[in-house]
N, C-alpha and C positions, 0 to 999 in steps of 0.2 A: 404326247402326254395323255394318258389313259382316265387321268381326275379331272373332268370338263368342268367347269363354272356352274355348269346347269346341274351335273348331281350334288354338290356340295350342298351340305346343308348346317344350316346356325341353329342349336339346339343345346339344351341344358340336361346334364348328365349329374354324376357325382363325383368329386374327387377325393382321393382315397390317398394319404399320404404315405407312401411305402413303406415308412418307419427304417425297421432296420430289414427291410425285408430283401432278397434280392442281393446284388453285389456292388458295394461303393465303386465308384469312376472316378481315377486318380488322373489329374492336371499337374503339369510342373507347376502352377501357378493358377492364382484365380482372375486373371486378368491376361484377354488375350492369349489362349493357352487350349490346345488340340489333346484330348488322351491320347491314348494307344487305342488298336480294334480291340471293341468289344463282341463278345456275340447274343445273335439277336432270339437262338434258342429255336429255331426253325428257317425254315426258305423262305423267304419273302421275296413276292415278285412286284417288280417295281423297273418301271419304264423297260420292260422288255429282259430283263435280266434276273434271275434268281439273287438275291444275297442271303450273306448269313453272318454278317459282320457291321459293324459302324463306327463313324471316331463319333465325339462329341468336342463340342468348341465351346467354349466359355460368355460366348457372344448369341447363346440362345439357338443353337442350329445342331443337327444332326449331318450327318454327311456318311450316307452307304455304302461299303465297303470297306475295303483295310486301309484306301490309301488316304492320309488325311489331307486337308483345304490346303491351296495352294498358300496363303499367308493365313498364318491363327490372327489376325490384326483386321481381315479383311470384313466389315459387319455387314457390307451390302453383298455376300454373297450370289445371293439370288438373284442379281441381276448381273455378276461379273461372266466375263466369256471366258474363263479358265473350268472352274467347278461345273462337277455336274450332279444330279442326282440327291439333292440337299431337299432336306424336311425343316422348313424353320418357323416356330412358334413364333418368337421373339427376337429376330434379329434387323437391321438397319442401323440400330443404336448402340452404342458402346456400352456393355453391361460388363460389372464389377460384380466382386462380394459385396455383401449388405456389410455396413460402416461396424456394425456393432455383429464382434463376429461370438462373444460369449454369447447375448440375449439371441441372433440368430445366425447361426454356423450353415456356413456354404458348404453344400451336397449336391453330388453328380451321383446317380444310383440307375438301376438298371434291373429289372427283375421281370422274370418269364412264369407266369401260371396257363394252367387249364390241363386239358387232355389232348394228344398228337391229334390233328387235324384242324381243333378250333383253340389253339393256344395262343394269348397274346403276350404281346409285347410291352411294358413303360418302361418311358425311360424319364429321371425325371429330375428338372433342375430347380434346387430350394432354394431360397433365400438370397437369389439375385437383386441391384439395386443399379438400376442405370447413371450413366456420367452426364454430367451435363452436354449436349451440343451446339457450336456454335455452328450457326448459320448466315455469312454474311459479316455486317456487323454486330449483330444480334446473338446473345448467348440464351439458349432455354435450359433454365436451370436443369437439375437432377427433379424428377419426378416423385420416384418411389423407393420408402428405405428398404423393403422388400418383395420382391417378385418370387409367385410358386408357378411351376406349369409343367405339365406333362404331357410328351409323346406318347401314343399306342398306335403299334402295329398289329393288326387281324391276322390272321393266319388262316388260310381257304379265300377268304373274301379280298385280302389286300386290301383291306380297307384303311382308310388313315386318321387318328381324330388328337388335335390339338384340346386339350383339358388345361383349366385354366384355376387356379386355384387362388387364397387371399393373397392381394396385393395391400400394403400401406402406405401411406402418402407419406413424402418426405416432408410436407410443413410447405414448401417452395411454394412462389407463384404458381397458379394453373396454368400451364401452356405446354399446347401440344406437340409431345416426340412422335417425329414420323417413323414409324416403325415399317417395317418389311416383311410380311405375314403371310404362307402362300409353301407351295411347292415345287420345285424347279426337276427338270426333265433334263437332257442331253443340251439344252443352250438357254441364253436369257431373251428367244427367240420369244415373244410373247404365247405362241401357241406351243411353247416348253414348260410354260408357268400354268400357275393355277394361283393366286393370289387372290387377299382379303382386302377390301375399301370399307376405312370407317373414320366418320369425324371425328376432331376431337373431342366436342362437346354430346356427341350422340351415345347411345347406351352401347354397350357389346352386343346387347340383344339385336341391335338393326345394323348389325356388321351382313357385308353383302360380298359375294362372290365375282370378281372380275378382275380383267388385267390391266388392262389400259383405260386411259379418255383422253380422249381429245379436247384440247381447250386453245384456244385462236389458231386454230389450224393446225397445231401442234399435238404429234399424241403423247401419254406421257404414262409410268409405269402408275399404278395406282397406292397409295399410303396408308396404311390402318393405324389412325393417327389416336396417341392416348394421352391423355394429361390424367394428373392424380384426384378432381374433381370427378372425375364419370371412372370409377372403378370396379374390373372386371366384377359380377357375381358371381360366388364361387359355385365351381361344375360348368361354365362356362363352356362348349363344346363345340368347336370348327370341324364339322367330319366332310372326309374327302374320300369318296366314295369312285370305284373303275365303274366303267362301263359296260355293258350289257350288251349284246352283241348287237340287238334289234327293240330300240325303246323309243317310242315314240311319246312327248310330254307335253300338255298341256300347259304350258306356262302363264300365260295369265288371259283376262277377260278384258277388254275394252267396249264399254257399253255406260249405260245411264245409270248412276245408285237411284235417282227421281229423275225421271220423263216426265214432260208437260204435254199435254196433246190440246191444241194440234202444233205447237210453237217447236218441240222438238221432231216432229217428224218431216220430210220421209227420215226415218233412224236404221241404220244396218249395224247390227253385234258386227264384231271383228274378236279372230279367235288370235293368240301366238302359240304356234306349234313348235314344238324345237326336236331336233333329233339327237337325244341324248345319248345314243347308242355308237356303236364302231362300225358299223356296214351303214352305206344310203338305203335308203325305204323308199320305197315306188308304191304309186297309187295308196294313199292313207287315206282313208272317207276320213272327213272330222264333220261330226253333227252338232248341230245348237238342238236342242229342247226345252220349249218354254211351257210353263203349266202355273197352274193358280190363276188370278185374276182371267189370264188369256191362256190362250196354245196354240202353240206355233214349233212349226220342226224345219230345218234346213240342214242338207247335208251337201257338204261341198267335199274335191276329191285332191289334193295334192299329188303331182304325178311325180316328180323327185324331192327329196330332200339330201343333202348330203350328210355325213357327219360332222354334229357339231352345229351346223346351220339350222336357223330359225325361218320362217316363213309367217308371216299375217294373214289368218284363212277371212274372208271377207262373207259373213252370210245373206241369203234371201233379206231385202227388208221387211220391217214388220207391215202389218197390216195399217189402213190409213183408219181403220176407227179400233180403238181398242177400249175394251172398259178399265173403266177406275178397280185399283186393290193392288196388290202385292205379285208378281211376274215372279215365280223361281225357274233361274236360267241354268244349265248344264251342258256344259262345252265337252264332247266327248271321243275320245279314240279307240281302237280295237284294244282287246289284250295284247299283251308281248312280253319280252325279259321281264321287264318292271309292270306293276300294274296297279304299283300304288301312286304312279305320275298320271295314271291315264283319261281321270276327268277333273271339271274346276266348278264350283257352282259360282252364281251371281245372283242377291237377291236386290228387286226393283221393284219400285214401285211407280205406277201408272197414277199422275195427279193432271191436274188441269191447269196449274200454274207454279210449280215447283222444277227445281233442275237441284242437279247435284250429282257428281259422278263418284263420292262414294258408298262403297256398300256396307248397309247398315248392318250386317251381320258379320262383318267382317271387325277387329280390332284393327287401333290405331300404331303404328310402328313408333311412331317416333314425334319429333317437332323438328321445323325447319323456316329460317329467317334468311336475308340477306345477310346482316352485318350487327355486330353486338356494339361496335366503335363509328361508324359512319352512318350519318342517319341520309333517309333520301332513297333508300333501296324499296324495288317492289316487288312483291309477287304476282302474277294476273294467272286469271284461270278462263279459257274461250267457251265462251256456246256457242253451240248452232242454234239459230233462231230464224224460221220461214214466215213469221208472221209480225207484221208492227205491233208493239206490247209498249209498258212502259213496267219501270222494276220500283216495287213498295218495300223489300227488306232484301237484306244479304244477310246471311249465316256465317259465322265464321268460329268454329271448335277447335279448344285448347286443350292442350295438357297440362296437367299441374306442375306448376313451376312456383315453390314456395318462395323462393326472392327474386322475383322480375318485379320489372319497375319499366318496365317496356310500354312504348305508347305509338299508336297507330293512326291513321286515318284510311276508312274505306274508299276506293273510287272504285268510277265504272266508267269504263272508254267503248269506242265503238272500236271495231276490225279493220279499219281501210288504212294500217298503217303497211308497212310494203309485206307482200308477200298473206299479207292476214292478219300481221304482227298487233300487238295493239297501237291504237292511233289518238283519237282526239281524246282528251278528258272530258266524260257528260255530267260528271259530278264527285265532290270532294265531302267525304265527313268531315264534320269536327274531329277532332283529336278524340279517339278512345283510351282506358287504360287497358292492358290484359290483366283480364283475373287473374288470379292465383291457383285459385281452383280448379281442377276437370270441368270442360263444360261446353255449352254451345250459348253465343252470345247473335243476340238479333239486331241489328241496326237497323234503324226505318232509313229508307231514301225516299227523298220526294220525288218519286215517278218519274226519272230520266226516260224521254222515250230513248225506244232501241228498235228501231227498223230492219234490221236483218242483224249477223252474229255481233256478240256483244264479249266483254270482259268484265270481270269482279274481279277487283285486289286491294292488296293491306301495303300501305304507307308506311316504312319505317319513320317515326318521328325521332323516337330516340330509344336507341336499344334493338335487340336483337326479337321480332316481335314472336317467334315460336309457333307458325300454324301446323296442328296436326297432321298427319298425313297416313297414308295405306303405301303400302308397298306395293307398288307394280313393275316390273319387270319381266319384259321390256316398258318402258314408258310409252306411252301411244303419245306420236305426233302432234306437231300445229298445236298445241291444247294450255300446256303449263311452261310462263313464261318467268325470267325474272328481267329487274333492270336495278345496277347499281347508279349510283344519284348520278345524273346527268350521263349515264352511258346508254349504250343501246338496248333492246329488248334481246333477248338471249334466250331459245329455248333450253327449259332445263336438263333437255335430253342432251347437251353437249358437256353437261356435267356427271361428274359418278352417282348423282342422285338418283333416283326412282319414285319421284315423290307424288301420290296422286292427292291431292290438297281437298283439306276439307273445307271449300269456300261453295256456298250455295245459294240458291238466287230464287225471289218468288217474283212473279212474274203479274201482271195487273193489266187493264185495257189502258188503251192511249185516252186521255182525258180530253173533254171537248172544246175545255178552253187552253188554248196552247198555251205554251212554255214563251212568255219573253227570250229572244234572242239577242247577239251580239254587245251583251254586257260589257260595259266600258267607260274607266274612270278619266274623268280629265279636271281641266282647272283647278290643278288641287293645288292650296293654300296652307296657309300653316292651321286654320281651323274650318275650313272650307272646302268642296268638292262637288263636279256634277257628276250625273249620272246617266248617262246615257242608252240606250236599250231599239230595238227592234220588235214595235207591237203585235201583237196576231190581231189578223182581219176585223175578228170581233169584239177587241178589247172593245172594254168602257173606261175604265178606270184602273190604276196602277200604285203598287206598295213597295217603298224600299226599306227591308231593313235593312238593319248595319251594326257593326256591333266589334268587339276588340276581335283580333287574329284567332281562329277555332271556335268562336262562341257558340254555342247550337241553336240555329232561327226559329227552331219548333216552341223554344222556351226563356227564350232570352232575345236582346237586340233593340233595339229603337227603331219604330215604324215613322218613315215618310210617306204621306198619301200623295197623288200626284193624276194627272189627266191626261198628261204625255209626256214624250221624252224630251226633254230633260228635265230629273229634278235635283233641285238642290239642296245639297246637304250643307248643316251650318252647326255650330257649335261646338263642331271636333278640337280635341285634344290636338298639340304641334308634336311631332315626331312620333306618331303612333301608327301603329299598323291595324287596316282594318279589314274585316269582311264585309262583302255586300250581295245579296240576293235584289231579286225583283220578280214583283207577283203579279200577274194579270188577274184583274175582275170582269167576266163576260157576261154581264148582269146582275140579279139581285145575289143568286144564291150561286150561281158559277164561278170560280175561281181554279185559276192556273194550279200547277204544279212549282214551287220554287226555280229559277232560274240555275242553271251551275253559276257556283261563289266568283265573282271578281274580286279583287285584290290590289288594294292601295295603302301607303303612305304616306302620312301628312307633312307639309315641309318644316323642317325641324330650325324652331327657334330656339335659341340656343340659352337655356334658364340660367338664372342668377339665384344660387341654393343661399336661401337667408335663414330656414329653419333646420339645427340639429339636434339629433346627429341626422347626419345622409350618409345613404349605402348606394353601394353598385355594385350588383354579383352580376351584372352582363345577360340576365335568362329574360330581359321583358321587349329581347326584339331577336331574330333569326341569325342565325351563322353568316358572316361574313356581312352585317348589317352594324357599325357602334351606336352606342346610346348617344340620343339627342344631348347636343353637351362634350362628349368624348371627343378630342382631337386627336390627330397622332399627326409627329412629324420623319419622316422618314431622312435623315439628315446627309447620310452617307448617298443615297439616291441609287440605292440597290435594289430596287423594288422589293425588300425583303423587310416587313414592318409590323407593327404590331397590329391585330385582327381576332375578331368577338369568332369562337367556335365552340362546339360539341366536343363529345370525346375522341380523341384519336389514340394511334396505335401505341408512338413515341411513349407521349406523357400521362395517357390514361386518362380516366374523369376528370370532370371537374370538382372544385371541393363542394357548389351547389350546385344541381341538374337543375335546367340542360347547358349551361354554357361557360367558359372560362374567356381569357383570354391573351393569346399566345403571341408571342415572337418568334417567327422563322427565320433560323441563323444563316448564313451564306460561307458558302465552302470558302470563298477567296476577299469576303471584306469582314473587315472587325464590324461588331453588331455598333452605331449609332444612329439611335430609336427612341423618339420620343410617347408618352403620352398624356395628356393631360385631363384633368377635371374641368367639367363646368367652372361659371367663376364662383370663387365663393365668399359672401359676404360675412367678413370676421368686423370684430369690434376690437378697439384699442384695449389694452387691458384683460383680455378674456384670451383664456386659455383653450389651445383646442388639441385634442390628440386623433394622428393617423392610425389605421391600423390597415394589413392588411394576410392576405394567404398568397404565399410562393413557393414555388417548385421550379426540378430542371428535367427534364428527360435523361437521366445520367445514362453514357458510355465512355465512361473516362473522359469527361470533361466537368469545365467549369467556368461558372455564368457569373456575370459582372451586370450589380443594380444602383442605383442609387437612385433617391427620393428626394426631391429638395422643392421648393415652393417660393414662389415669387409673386410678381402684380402684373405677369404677363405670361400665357401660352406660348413658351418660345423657349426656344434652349435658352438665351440669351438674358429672358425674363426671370429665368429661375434661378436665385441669388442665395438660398439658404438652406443649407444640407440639413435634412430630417434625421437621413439614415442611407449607410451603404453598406453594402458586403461583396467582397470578391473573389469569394470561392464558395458561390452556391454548386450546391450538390448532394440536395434531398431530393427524391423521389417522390415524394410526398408532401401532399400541404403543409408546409409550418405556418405558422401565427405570427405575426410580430407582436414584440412587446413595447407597450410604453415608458421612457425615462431616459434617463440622461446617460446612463453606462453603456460601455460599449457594446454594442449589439442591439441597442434599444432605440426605439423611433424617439426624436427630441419632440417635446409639445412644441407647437405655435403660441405663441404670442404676439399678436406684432403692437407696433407701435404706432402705428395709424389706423384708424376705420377706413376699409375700403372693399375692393374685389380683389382676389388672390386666385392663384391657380399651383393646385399641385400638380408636379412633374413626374413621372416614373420614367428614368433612363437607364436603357441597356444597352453597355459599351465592352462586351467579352470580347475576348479575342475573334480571328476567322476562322472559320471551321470546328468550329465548338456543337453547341445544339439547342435545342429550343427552351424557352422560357416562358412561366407560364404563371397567370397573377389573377388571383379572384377573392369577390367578398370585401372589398373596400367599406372604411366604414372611417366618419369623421364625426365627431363627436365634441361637446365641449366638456373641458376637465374643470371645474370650479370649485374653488374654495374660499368661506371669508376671511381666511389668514394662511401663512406659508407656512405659519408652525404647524399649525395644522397637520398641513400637505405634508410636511418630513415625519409627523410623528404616526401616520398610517402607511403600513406596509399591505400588498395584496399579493398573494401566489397562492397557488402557480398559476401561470397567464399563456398560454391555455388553459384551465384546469376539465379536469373530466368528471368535474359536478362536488368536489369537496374544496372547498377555499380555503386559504388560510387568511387570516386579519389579525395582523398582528399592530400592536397598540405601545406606544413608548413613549412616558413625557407630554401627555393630552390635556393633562389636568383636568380629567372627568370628575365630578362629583359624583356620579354614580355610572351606568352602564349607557354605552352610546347607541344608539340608533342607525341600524342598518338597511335600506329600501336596496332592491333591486328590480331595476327598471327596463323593458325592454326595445326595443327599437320604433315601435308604434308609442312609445310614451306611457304602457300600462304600467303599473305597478305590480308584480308578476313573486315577489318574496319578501318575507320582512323577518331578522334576527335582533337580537341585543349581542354586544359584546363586549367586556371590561379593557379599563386602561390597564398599561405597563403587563397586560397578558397577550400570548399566542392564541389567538380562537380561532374554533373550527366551523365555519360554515355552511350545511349541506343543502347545496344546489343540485342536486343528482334527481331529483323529479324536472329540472326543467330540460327542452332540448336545445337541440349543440344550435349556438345561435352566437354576436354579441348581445351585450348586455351592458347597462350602466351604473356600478354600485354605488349608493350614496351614502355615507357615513355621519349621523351629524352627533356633535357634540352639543345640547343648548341649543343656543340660535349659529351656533359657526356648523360648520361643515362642508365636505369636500365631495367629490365627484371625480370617476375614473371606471375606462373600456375594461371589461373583461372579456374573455371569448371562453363558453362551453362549447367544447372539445372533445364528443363519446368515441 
């Protein structure tokens, strides 16, 4: 294959819609379905053979010469061992005509301009619309109601460029079709292909050229993955360029964006050289040139390269004193074929306590995270570091992403995990948000020392976090790692990425009064804990703060003084989670560096709720942690129960960030699952309503709930059905309503004063799927009479900020009285509204929350749950 990886290039042209120009391309059919040979209006050479024909397939694909595809049905072409010789923009996916064939009519068209010698080729397919595919058990909808894109062939150059014109979103969820994008030679031999890798979330612009990767050992074809979110810009332009007899290319730089001197040196540039061309090259000089701040020249000599093959030229290091300013660096080769591959700059700058490896004069490609649905994932980026330092800020630059909701925490580890990998944690942020905006954001760290190489990375807390990045390819080793929660460190060169991350480090002396060591909580009680520690030589004296789970010590927290280890903490919250630092004092005016965070939980007494309403949306403890209070009984003894999480793939968000929480169903037992509330102290006579939010992961199933309440945590305790349904199968959070009809949660009332607990039981069949419940809210409903209570009507329930109150039979003497109250007890709205009328009430300034409306007539009046719902 003559179109290597390495000349390919991603680049923005113009698309030019043929109109009626040119000759229509007639399909028996617009699904599945080969033409006849067309001609292509000159000789084009391609994989070693003149053509001058082509079919076209209705599945996005070209195919050279007369004879067409072995099955018109087959979309993964480019990778099957029958075909050869195939050009495909948009194939892997099942593409159709677009639904609406008046508003946009499916065209195959074909049309040859220029002058004999430099005349091209388009060919070009309109108004295409992909099928949904299933994968698994999982179906990703249809994407786009319309796809445009066009082939050109060069004529002299053989040149080849995939043109990309307006695509429109079909409306569907976002989820990425793996498409198949690339060019296939004589087999689906990887060094036959020539193919494109691109995320689904990432732009067209940082679509990148290659075949394979390798992932757990396994290698695998590469996907140019789209969802209707990130769509193509039109003129979009994949060109696929032959080779040159003798090209030698500079492909990228591996060096410092900011060198710290002396902390980053001894430092040696490293060049990647690639041989772009169809003959090996012997003896290539490749020079570094450094100039500005410093100057410095190193030429080093490659004795073979093959075609195709890349090589790492390693130069002279730099010198051991260099002055501070700006280094422009110039990686360079002889002339030859091409001579617009043949140098790269790098601009650096020489600081005294800054690192960063990328270059400031270079633009950002893209953004890149772990996971949008799993929190727990990290990036780390390594220095080299030959001198004990301690680290005062990390840098970390964003792209603008106008709806992230993404949140992060910085650490920094030292290297001695195996291999270099990252190892211990020296230190934890608080929880940051990401902007929204373009930008670079500075976190202070309190001077973790770092005694030789060290790591900086971003925490996914929740969401997909987006660090910037530069394109390097090839990606330089050992350097940029990630890890998904609890899995191993992974460098990201075994992925299709090429990310050089913009995470950067300022660098500080080591402090004189050390760092307390070996931080460690114990004796912990339900409002008590010690604190344990490892003092430096010189302590005098010692500080602990402490403070809820992410609090930042620099500006918050509760200080303990202390004279040694142990101190004790006293007055804590039961079932809360805390942080804790600890600060040496080494005289008057010396003071440590904060300790890295330890991490405790207090022992959870389990509270008696006497004031409502009370909520539990599950976000004020960590994944896979319930609230002080929450039981669950797992009855059937499947280990498969109910459990506090984040977002997942199945069921999506929760209805509040960051937590829900979910029942995982068992292939071979029916779900019996209990869970229940704290106890809760009702009054005889008083009314009280449930509410809450449920969903199912739907795949053709359906989910079995019911709510019932008793005077004991127990299946066996719980004696009075609230509410049940058994055939959930919403996607999406619904609300429950309160009232007696069916479908509607029943008030409580009991008939004793005491402790009560309610039950949430899921008893679906086996093999069904997950279930999922947040936003709990109990409340009392009160009125001083029942005529009352029948002659007030409320909807909708949810409503989306317009109520209705409707009034019949109140016997108002004039207009009633309306408060709306909200979960902290403010008073948040206030209307009038007449008896024996339908009124309208606009709550559309408040947000989506519960709320409690109170209606009074005189001195009577009643009381009842609403939920805004935007």
């Amino acid at each position: 294959m003559p179109y290597t990886s390495g000349r390919a290039q991603n680049v923005t042209s113009t698309y030019a819609d043929l109109g009626t120009a040119g000759t229509a391309i007639t399909t028996a059919n617009l699904d599945d379905a080969t033409s006849g040979a067309q001609d292509i209006g000159f000789s084009f050479s391609y994989n070693g053979t003149a053509f001058t024909q082509f079919t076209l397939n209705t599945n996005g694909f070209v195919k050279l010469g007369a004879t067409a595809p072995t099955a018109a049905n087959d979309v993964n072409i480019l990778i099957n061992n029958t075909d050869q010789n195939v050009l495909a923009p948009a194939s892997g996916v099942d593409l159709v005509a677009a639904a609406n064939q008046t508003a946009s009519p499916t065209e195959f068209r074909v049309s040859t301009t220029g002058t004999a010698g430099s005349r091209v080729c388009t060919i070009q397919f309109k108004n295409l619309s992909d099928k949904p595919t299933v994968s698994g058990t999982t179906t990703i909808p249809s994407q786009f109601s319309t796809m445009q894109f066009q082939i050109k062939l060069y004529e002299g150059t053989n040149n080849i460029e995939f043109v990309y014109g307006a695509w429109t979103s079909s409306g569907n969820t976002a989820t990425a079709q793996g498409f198949l994008v690339g060019l296939k030679g004589s087999s689906a031999d990887p060094a036959d292909l020539s193919l494109t890798s691109k995320g689904g979330t990432a732009a067209w612009s940082a679509t990148t050229f290659q075949n394979t990767v390798v992932q757990g050992g396994v290698t695998y074809y590469v996907g140019h993955f789209v969802q209707n979110s990130v769509l193509p810009d039109a003129g979009r332009t994949y060109r696929f360029r032959t080779a040159p007899a003798s090209d030698a290319s500079v492909a990228t730089i591996h060096t410092l964006g900011k060198l710290a001197v002396p902390n980053s040196l001894p430092h040696a540039v490293v060049a990647a050289v690639t041989n772009s061309g169809t003959n090996p090259l012997t003896n290539v000089p490749v020079t570094l040139t450094v100039s500005g701040a410093n100057t410095f020249t190193s030429t080093k000599t490659i004795a073979t390269l093959a075609a195709g093959a890349t090589q790492a030229v390693t130069f002279d290091a730099y010198p051991t004193t260099l002055a501070q300013g700006t280094n422009n660096l110039t990686v360079t080769v002889p002339a030859d074929d091409d001579n617009t591959n043949n140098s790269l700059p790098y601009t650096q700058q020489i600081t005294t306590d800054q690192v960063a490896y990328v270059d400031a004069a270079q633009v950002f490609f893209g953004s890149v995270g772990v996971s949008s649905t799993t929190a727990g994932g990290t990036l780390a980026v390594k220095y080299k570091n030959s001198q004990a330092a301690s680290l005062s800020q990390v840098k970390a630059t964003f792209l603008a992403s106008a709806t992230t909701t993404s949140t992060y925490r910085v650490v920094v580890l030292d290297a001695n995990g195996t291999g270099g990998t990252p190892g211990t944690v020296l230190y934890t942020s608080p929880v940051q948000s990401r902007p929204a905006a373009a930008g670079t954001v500075t976190i202070a760290v309190p001077n973790p020392v770092v005694s030789g190489d060290f790591y900086v990375g971003v925490l996914e807390v929740s969401g997909n976090v987006g660090i910037a990045y530069q394109l390097e390819d090839p990606l330089r080793t050992g350097t940029f790692y990630y890890q998904t929660s609890g899995g191993a460190w992974t460098p990201v060169n075994n992925t299709t990425l090429r990310t050089r991350l913009a995470l950067d480090a300022t660098l500080a002396p080591v402090p004189t009064c050390a760092t307390p060591t070996a931080v460690a909580v114990s004796n912990i009680t339900v409002n008590s804990a010690s604190v344990t520690f490892t003092a430096p030589s010189n302590g005098t004296a010692y500080t602990v703060i402490y403070g809820p789970r992410g609090f930042n010590p620099a500006t918050a927290g509760t200080s303990v003084p202390g004279t040694a280890s142990p101190i004790t903490l006293t007055g804590l919250t039961s079932g809360t989670q805390y942080d804790v630092y600890v600060r040496a004092n080494c005289g008057a005016t010396d003071q440590s560096n904060l300790s890295p965070v330890a991490q405790f939980t207090t022992v959870c007494q389990a509270p008696i709720i006497t004031a409502f309403p009370y909520g539990e949306n599950f976000d004020g403890v960590a994944a896979g942690t319930l609230p002080c209070g929450i039981t669950v009984a797992n009855e059937n003894n499947d280990n498969r129960t109910w459990a506090v999480i984040g977002t997942d793939t199945p069921g999506g968000a929760p209805a509040s960030a960051p937590n829900q929480l979910r029942y995982v169903y068992s292939a071979t037992a029916a779900a019996d699952d209990w869970f229940f509330t704290p106890a809760l102290f009702l009054r005889a006579g008083s009314t009280y309503q449930v509410s809450f939010k449920y969903k199912a992961a739907v795949l053709g199933t359906s989910e079995k709930l019911e709510v019932k309440y008793g005077n004991a945590a127990t299946a066996a305790g719980q004696t009075n059905l609230l509410w049940k349904n058994e055939a959930i199968a919403n996607a999406t959070y619904t609300t429950t309503v309160g009232g007696t009809a069916t479908g509607q949660v029943v008030p409580i009332t009991p008939a004793t004063t005491g402790n009560y607990y309610v039950g949430f039981h899921v008893y679906s069949a086996a093999d069904q799927y997950n279930l999922y419940i947040d936003d709990i809210a109990i409340s009392t409903i009160t009125a001083s009479s029942p005529a009352l209570m029948r002659a007030i009507s409320l909807y909708p329930n949810p409503s989306e900020g317009s109520l209705t109150v409707e009034v019949s039979g109140a016997n108002a003497k004039g207009g009633l009285q309306v408060e709306v109250i909200n979960l902290l007890g403010q008073r948040v709205h206030t209307a009038t509204v007449r008896d024996n009328m339908t009124n309208q009430v606009d709550l559309s300034k408040l947000s989506s929350g519960m709320y409690i409306v109170k209606v009074k007539n005189g001195n009577e009046y009643m009381m009842r749950n609403i939920t805004i719902q935007k």
